[in-house]
GUMI-252809 format. One record per residue: residue in three letters; y negated, x negated, z of N, C-alpha, C in turn. Coordinates in pm, 1 decimal. Layout:
! GUMI-252809
<aa=ala | n.yy=Y | n.xx=X | n.zz=Z | ca.yy=Y | ca.xx=X | ca.zz=Z | c.yy=Y | c.xx=X | c.zz=Z>;
...
This chain:
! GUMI-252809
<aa=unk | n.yy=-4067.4 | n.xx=-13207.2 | n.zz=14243.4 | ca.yy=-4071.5 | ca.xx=-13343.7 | ca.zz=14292.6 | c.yy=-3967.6 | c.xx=-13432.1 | c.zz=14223.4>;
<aa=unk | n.yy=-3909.1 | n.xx=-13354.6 | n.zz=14149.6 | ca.yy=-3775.9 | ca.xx=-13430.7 | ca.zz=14076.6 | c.yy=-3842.7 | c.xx=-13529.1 | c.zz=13961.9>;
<aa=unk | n.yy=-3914.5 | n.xx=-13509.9 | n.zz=13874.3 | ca.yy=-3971.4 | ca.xx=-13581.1 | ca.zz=13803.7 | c.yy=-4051.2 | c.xx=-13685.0 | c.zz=13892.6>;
<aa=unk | n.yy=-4150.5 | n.xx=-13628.3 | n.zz=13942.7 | ca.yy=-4193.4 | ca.xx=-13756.7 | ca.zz=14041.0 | c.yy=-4074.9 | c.xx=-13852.3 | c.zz=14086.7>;
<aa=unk | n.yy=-4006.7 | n.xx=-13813.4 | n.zz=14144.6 | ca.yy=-3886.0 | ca.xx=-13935.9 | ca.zz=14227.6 | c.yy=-3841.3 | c.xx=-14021.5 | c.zz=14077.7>;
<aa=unk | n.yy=-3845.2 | n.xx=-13938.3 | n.zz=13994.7 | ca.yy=-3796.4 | ca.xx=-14033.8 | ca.zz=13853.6 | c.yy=-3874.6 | c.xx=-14131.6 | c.zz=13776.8>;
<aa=unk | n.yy=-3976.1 | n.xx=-14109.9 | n.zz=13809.1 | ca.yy=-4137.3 | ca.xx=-14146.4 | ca.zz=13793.4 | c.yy=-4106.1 | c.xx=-14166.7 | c.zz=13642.7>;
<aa=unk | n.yy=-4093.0 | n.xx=-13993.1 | n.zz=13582.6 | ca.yy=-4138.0 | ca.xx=-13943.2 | ca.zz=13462.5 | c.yy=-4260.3 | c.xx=-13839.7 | c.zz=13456.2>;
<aa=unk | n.yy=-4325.3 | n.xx=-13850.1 | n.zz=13538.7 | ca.yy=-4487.1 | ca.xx=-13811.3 | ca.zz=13555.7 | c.yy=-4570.5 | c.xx=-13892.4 | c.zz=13656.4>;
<aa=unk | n.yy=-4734.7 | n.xx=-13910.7 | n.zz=13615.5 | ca.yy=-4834.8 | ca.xx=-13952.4 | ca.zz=13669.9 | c.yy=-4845.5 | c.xx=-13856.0 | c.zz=13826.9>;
<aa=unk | n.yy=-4867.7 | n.xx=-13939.6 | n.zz=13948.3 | ca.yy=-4836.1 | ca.xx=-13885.7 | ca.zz=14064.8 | c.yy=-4999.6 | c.xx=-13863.1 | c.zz=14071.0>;
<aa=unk | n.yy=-5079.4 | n.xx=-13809.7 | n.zz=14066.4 | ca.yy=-5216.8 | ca.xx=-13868.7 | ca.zz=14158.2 | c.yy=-5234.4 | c.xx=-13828.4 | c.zz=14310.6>;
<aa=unk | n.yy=-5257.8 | n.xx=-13911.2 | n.zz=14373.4 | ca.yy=-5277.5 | ca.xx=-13893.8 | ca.zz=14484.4 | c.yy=-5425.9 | c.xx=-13934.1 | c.zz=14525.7>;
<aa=unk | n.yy=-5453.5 | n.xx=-13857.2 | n.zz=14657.1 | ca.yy=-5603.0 | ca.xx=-13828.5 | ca.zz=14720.3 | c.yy=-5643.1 | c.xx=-14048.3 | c.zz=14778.1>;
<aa=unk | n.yy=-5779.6 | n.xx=-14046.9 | n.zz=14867.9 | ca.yy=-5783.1 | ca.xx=-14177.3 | ca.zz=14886.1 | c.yy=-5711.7 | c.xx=-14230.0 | c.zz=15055.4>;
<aa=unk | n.yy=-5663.4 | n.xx=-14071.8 | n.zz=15088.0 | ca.yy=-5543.1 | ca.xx=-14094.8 | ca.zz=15228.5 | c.yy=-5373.8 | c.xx=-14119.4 | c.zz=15177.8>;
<aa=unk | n.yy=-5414.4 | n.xx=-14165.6 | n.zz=15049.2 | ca.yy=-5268.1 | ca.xx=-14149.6 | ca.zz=14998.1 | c.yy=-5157.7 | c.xx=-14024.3 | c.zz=15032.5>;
<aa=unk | n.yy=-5212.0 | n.xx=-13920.3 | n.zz=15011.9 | ca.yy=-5154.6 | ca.xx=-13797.9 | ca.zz=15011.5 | c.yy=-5167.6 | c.xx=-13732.3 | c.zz=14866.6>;
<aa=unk | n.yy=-5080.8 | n.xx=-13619.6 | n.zz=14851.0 | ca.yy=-5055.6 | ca.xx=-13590.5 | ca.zz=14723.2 | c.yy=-5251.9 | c.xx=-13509.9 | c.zz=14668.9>;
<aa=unk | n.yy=-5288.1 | n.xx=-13565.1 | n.zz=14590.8 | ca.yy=-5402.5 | ca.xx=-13465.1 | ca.zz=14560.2 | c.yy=-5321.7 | c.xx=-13344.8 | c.zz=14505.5>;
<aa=unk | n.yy=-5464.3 | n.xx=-13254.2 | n.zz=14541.7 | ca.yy=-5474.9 | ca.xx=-13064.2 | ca.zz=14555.9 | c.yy=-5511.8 | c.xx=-13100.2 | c.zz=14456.2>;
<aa=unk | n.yy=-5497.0 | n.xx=-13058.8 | n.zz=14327.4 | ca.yy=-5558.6 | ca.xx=-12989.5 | ca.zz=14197.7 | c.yy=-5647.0 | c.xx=-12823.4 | c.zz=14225.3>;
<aa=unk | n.yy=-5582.6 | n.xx=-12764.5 | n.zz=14321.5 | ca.yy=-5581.7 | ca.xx=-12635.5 | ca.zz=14305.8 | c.yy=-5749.8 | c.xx=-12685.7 | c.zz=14382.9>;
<aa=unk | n.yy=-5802.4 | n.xx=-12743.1 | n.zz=14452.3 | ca.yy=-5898.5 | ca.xx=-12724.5 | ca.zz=14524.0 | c.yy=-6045.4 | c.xx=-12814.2 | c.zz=14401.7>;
<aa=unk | n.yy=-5984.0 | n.xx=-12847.1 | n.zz=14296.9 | ca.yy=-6114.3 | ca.xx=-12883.4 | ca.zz=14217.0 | c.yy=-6141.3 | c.xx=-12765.5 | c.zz=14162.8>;
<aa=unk | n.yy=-6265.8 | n.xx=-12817.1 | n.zz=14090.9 | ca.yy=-6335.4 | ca.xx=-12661.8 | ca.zz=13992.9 | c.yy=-6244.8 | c.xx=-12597.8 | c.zz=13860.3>;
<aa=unk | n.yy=-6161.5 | n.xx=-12713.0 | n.zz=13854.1 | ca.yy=-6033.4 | ca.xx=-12627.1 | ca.zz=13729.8 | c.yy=-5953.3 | c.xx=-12555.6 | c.zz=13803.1>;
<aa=unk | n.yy=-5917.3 | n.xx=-12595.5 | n.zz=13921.2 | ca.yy=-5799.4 | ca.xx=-12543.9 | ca.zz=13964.2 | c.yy=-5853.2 | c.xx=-12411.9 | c.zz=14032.7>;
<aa=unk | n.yy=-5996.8 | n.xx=-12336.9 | n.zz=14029.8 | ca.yy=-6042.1 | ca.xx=-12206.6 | ca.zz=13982.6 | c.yy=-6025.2 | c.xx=-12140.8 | c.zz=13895.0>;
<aa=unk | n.yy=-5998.4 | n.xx=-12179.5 | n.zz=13741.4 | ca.yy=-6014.1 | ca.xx=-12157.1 | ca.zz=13618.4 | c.yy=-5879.9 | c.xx=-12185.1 | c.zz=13565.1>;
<aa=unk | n.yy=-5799.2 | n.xx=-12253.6 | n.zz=13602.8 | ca.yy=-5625.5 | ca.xx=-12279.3 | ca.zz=13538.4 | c.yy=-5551.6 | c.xx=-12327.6 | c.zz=13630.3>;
<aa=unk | n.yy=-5449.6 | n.xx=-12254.2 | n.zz=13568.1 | ca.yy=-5325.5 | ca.xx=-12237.0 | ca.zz=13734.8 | c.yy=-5167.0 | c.xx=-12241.7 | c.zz=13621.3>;
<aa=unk | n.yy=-5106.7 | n.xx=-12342.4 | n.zz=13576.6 | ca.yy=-4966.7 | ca.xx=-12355.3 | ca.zz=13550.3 | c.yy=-4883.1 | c.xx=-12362.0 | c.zz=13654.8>;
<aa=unk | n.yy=-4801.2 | n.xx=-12231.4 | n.zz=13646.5 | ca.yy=-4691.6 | ca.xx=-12258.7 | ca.zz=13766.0 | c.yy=-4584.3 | c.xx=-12291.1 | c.zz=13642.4>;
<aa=unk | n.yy=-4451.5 | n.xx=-12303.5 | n.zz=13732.6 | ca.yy=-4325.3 | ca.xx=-12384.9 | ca.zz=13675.6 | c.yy=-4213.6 | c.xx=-12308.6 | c.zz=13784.7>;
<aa=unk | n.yy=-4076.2 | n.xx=-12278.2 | n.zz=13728.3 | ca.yy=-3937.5 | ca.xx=-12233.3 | ca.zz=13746.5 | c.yy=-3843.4 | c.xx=-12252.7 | c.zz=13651.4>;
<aa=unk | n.yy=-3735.2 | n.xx=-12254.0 | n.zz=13740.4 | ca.yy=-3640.5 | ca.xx=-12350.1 | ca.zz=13710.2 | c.yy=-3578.9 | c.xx=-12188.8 | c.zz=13551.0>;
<aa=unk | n.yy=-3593.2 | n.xx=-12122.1 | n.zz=13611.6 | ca.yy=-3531.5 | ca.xx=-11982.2 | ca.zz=13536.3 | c.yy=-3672.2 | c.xx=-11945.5 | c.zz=13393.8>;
<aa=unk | n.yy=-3675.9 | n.xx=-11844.8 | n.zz=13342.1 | ca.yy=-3742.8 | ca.xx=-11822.6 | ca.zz=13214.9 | c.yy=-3782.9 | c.xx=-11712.5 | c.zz=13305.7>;
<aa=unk | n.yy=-3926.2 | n.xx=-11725.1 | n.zz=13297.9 | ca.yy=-4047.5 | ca.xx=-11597.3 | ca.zz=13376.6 | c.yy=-4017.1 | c.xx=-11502.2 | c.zz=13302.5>;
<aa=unk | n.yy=-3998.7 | n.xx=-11423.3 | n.zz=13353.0 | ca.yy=-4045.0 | ca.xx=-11267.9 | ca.zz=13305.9 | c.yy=-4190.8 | c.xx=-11200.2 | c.zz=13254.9>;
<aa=unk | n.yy=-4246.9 | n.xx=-11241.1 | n.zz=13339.5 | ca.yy=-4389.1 | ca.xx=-11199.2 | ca.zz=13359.3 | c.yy=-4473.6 | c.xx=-11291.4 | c.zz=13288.8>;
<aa=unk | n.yy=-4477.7 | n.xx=-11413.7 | n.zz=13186.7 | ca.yy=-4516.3 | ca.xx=-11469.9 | ca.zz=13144.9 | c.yy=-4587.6 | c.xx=-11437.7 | c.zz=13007.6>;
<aa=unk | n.yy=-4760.6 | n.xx=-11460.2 | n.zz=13027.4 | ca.yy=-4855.2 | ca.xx=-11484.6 | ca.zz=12888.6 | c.yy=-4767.4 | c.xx=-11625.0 | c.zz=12846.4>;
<aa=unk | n.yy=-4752.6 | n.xx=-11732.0 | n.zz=12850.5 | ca.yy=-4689.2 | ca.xx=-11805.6 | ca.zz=12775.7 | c.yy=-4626.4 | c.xx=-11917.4 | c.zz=12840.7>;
<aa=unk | n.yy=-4529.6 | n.xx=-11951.4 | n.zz=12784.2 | ca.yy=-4411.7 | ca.xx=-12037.5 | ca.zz=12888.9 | c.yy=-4348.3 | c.xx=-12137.8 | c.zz=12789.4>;
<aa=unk | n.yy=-4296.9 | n.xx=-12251.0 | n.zz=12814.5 | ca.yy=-4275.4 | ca.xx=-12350.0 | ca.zz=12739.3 | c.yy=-4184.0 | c.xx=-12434.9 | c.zz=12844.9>;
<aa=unk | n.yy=-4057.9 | n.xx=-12490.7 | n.zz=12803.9 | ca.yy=-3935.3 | ca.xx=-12520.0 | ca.zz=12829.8 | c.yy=-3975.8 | c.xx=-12675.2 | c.zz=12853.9>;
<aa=unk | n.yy=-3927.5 | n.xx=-12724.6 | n.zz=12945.9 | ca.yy=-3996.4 | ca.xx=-12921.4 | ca.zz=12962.0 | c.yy=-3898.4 | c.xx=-12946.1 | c.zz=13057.5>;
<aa=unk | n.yy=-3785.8 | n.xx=-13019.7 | n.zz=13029.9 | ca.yy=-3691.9 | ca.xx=-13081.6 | ca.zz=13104.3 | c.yy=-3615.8 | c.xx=-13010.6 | c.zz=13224.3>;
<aa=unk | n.yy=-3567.6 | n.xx=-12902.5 | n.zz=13126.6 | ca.yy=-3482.5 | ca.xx=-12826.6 | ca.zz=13225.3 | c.yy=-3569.2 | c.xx=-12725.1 | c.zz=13352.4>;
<aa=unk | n.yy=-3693.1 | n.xx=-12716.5 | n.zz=13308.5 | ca.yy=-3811.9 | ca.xx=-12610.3 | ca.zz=13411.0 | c.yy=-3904.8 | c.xx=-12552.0 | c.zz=13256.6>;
<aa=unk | n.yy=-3924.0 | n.xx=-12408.7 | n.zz=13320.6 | ca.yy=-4059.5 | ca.xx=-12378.0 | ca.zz=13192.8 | c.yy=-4168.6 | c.xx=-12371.6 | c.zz=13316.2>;
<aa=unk | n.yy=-4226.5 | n.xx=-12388.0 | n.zz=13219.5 | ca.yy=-4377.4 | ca.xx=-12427.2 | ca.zz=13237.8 | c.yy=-4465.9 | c.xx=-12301.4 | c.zz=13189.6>;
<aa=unk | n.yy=-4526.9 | n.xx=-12221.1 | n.zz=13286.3 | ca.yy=-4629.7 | ca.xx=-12096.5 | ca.zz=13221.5 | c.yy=-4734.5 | c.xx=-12012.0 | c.zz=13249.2>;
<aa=unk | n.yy=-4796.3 | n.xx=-11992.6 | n.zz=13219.7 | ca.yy=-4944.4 | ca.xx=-11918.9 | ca.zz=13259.7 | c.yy=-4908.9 | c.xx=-11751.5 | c.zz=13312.7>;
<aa=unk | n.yy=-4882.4 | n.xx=-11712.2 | n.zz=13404.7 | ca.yy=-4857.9 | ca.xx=-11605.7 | ca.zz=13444.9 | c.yy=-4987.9 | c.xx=-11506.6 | c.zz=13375.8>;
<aa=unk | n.yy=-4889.3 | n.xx=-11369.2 | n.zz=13317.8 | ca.yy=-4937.6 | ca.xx=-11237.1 | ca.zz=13255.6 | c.yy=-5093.7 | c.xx=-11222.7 | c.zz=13286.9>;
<aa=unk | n.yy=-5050.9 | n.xx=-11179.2 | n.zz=13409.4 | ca.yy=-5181.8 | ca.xx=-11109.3 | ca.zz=13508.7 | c.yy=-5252.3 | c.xx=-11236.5 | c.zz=13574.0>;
<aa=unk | n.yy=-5270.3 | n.xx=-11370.0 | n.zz=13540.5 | ca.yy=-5364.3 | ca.xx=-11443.6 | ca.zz=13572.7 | c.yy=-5479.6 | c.xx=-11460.1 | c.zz=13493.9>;
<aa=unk | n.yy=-5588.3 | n.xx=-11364.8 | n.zz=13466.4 | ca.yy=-5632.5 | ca.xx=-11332.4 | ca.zz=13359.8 | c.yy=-5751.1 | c.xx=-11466.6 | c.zz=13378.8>;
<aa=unk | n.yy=-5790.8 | n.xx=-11553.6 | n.zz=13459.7 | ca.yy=-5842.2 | ca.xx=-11679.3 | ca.zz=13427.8 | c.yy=-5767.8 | c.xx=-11786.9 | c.zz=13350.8>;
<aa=unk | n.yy=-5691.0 | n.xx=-11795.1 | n.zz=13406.8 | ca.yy=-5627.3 | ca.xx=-11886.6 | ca.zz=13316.7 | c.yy=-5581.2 | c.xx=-11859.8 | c.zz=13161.1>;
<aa=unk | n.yy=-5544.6 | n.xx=-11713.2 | n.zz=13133.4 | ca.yy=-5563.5 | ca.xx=-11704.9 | ca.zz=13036.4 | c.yy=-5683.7 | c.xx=-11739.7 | c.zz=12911.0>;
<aa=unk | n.yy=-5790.3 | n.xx=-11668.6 | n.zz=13000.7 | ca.yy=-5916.8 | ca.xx=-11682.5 | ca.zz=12916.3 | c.yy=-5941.8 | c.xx=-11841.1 | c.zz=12859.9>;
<aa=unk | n.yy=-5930.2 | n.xx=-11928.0 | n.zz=12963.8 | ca.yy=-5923.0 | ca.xx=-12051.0 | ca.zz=13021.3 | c.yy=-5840.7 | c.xx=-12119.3 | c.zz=12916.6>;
<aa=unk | n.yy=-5748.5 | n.xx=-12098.1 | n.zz=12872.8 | ca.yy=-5656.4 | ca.xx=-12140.8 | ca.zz=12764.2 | c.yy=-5694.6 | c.xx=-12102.5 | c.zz=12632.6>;
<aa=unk | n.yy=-5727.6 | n.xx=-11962.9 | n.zz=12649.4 | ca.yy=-5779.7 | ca.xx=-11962.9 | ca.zz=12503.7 | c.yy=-5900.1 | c.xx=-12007.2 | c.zz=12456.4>;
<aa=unk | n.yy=-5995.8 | n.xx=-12056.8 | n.zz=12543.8 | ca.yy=-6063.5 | ca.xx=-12125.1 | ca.zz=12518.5 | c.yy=-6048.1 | c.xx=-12245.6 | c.zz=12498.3>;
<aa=unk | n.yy=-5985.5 | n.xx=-12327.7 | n.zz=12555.2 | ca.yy=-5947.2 | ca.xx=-12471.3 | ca.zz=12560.1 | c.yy=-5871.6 | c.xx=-12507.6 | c.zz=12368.6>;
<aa=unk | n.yy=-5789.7 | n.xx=-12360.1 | n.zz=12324.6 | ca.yy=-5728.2 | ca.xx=-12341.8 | ca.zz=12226.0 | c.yy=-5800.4 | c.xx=-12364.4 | c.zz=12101.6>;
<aa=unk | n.yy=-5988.5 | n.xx=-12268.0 | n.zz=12179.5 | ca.yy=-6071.0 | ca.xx=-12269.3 | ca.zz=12023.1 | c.yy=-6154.2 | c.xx=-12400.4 | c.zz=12043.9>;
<aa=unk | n.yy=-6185.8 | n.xx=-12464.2 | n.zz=12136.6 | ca.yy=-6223.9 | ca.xx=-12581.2 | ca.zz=12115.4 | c.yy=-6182.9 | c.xx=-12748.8 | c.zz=12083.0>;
<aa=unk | n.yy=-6017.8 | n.xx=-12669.4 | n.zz=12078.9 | ca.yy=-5921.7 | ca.xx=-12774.4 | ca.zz=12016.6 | c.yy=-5932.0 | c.xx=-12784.8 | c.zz=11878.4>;
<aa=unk | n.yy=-5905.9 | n.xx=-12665.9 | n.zz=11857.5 | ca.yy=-5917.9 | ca.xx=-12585.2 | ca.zz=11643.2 | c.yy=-6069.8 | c.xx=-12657.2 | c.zz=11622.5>;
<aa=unk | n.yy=-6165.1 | n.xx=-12638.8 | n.zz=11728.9 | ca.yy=-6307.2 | ca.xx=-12694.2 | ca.zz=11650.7 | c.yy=-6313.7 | c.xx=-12830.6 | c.zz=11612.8>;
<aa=unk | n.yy=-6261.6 | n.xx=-12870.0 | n.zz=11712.2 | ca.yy=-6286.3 | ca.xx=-13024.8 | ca.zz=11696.3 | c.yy=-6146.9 | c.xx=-13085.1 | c.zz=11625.3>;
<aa=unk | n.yy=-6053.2 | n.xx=-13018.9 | n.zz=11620.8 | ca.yy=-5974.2 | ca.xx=-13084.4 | ca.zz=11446.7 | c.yy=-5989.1 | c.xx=-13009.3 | c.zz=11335.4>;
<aa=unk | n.yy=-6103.5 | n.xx=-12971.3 | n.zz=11334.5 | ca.yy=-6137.1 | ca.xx=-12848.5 | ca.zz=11173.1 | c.yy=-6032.8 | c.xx=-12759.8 | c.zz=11142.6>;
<aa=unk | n.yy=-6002.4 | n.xx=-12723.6 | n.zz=11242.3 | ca.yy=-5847.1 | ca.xx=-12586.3 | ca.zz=11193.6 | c.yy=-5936.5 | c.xx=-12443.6 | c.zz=11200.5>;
<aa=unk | n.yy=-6039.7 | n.xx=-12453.3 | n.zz=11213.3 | ca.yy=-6072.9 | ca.xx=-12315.7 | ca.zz=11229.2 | c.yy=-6152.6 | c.xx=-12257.0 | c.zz=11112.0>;
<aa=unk | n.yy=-6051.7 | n.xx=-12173.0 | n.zz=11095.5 | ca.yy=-6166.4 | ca.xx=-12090.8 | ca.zz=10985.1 | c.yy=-6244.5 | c.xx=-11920.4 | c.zz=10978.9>;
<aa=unk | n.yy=-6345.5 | n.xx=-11963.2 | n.zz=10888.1 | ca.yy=-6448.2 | ca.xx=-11882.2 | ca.zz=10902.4 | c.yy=-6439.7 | c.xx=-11736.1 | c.zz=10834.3>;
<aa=unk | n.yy=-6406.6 | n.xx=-11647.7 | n.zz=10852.1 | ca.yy=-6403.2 | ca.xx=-11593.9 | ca.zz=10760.7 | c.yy=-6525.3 | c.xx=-11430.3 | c.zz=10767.6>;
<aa=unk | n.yy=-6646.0 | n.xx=-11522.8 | n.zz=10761.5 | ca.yy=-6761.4 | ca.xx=-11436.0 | ca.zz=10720.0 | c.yy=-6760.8 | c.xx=-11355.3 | c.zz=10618.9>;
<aa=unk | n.yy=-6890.6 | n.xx=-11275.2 | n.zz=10577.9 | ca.yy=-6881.6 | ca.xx=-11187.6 | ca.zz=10480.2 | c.yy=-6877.0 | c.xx=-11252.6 | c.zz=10307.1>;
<aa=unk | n.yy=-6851.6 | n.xx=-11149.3 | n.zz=10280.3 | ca.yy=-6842.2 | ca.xx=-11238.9 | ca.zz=10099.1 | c.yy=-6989.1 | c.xx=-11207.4 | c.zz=10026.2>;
<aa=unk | n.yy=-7006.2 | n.xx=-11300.8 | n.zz=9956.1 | ca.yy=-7142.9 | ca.xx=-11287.7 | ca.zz=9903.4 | c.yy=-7147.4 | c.xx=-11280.9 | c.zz=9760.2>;
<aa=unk | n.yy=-7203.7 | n.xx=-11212.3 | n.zz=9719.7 | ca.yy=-7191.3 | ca.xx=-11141.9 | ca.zz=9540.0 | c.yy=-7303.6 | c.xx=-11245.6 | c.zz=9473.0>;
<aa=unk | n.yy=-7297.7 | n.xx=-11314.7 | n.zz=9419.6 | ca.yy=-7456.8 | ca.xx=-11307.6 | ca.zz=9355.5 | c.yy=-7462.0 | c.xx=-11278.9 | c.zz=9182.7>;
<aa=unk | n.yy=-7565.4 | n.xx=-11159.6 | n.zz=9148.8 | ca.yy=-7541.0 | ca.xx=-11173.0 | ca.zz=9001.6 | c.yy=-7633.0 | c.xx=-11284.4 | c.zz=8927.0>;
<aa=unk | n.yy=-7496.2 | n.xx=-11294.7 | n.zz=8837.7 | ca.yy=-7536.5 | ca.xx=-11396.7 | ca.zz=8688.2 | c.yy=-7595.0 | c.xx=-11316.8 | c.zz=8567.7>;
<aa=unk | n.yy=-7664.0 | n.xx=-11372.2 | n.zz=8523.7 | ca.yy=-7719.8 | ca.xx=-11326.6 | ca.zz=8394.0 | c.yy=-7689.8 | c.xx=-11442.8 | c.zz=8291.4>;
């Protein structure tokens, strides 16, 4: 809530002006970032943001998947991805 009170993040809130649930839409099935003040242990991947990391817990194996997908459809759509199919011979005469 510390960032909120600083209003260095977007708050969204529901239309009772209460904090919206993320966790209760259809992502918040599929991806789950928790945050501590300390460096997870247990962390698939964690990333440092104003004095809290930020990270996808090990054994949350949706969110993992969930990320790495989000990862290859990032690479698609800025052409970072490459192909690396079979090689093809052709003879010259």
């Amino acid at each position: 809530m510390q960032h909120i009170d600083e209003g260095l993040v977007t708050f969204t809130k529901n239309k009772h002006d209460a904090p919206f649930n993320w966790a209760e839409t259809p992502v918040g099935e599929f991806f789950q970032v928790d945050y501590s003040e300390d460096y997870p242990q247990q962390a698939f991947l964690a990333v440092p943001y104003r004095g809290h990391w930020f990270y996808i817990a090990d054994d949350d194996l949706e969110s993992k998947s969930t990320f790495m997908l989000l990862t290859q459809l990032f690479d698609l759509q800025a052409g970072q991805t490459k192909y690396n199919g079979p090689t093809l011979t052709l003879p010259v005469r």
